[in-house]
C-alpha positions in Angstrom: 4.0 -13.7 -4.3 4.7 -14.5 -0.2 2.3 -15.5 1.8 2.5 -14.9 5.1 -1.2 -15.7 6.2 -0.9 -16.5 9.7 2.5 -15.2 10.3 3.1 -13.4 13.3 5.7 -10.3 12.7 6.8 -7.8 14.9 8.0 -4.7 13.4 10.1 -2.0 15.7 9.7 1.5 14.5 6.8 3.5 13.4 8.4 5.3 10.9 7.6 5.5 7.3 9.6 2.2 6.4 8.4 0.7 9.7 4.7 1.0 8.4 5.8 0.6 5.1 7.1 -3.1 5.9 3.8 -3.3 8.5 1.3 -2.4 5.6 3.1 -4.7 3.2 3.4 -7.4 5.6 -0.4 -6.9 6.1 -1.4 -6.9 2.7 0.6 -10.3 2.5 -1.8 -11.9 5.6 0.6 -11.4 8.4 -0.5 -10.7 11.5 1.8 -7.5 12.6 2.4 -5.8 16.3 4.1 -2.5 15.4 6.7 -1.2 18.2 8.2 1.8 18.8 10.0 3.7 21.4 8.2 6.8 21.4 5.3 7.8 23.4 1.8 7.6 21.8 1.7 11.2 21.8 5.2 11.5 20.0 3.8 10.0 17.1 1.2 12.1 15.1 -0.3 9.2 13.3 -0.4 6.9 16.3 -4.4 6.9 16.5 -4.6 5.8 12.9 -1.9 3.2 13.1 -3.8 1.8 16.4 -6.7 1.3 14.3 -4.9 -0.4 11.5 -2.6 -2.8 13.3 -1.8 -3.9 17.1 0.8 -1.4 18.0 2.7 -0.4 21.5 4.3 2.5 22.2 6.6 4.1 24.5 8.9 1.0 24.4 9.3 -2.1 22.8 7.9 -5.4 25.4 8.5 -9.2 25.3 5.7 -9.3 22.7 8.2 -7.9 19.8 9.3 -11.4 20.7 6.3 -13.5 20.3 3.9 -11.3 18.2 
């Protein structure tokens, strides 16, 4: 198995693959910042994603590149 403990990853898109490859990525110690270009309010399951990983919204920053 991977292990990605202490691996910062940035994922862009909080679709189902995008949270798909966050939860795995999780699950495998990384620490994730999940991106995506819609508004928090675009995305239904934005509150429960904010709770589970670092997230933005409305745009993707400079931290995508440093996460």
């Amino acid at each position: 198995m991977i292990d990605l403990s202490n691996i910062k990853i940035s994922i862009l898109g909080a679709a189902r693959s995008g949270v798909a490859a966050a939860r795995k990525a999780k699950q495998l110690g990384a620490h994730v910042l999940l991106s995506d270009i819609k508004s928090r309010d675009e995305i239904p399951s934005a509150d429960l994603l904010a709770a589970e990983f670092e997230c933005e919204f409305s745009g993707h920053s400079d931290r995508v590149l440093v996460a």
